[in-house]
C-alpha positions in Angstrom: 1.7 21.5 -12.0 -1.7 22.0 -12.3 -1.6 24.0 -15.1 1.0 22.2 -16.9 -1.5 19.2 -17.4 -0.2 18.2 -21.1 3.6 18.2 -20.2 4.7 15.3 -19.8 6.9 14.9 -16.6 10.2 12.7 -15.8 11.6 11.6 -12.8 14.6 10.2 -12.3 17.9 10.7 -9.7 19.7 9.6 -7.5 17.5 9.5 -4.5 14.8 6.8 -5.4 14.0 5.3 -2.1 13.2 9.4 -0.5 12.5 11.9 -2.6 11.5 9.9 -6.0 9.1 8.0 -4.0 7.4 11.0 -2.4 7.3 13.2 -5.1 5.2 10.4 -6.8 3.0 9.7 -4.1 2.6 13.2 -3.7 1.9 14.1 -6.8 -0.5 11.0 -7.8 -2.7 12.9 -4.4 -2.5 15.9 -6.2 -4.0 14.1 -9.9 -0.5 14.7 -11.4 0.9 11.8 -13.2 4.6 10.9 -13.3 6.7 8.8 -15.1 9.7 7.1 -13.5 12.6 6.3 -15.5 13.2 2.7 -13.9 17.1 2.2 -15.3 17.6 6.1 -14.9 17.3 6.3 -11.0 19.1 4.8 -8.2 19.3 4.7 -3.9 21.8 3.6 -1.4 20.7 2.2 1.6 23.4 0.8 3.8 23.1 -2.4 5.6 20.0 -3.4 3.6 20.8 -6.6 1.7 21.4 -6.6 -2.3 20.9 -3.1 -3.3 19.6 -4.4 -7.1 16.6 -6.0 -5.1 16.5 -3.1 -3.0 15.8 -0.9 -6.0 13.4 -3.6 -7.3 11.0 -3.2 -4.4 11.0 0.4 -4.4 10.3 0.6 -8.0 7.8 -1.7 -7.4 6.2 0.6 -5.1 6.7 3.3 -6.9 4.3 1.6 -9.8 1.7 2.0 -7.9 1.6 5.6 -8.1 3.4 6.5 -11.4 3.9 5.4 -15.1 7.4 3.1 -15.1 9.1 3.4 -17.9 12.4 2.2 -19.5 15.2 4.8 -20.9 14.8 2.8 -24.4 11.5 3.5 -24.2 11.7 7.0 -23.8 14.6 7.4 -26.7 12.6 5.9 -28.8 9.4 8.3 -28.7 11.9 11.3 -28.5 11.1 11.9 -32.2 7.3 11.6 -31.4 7.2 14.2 -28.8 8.4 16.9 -27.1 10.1 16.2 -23.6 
């Protein structure tokens, strides 16, 4: 990653709450930047209340250490850049 510093990089899955989180936090200790895909990523967490607010909070959290973006967002610069 380090020598990839002009790419820009996309995260997005299935497992927000575990490894979408860390990889973030990880990587904004390392000086890489991430973007999140905020409608493109999901988590299950059983037992835990309303899993929309769930997601919410995480991506909340997640802000902190990456660049949220909307897939819209991202469609719309597709013709701009190279992803």
């Amino acid at each position: 990653m380090s020598n990839i510093r002009n790419l820009r990089c996309l995260l997005l899955g299935f497992s927000l709450d575990e490894t979408i989180l860390a990889t973030a936090i990880d990587g904004f200790h390392r000086s890489h930047r991430y973007e999140v895909i905020a409608d493109a990523v999901a988590c299950r967490r059983a037992g835990i209340g309303e899993a929309a607010s769930y997601k919410s909070a995480v991506v909340k959290v997640i802000s902190n250490f990456a660049r949220i973006q909307e897939s819209p967002v991202l469609i719309a610069a597709s013709g701009r850049m190279a992803v």
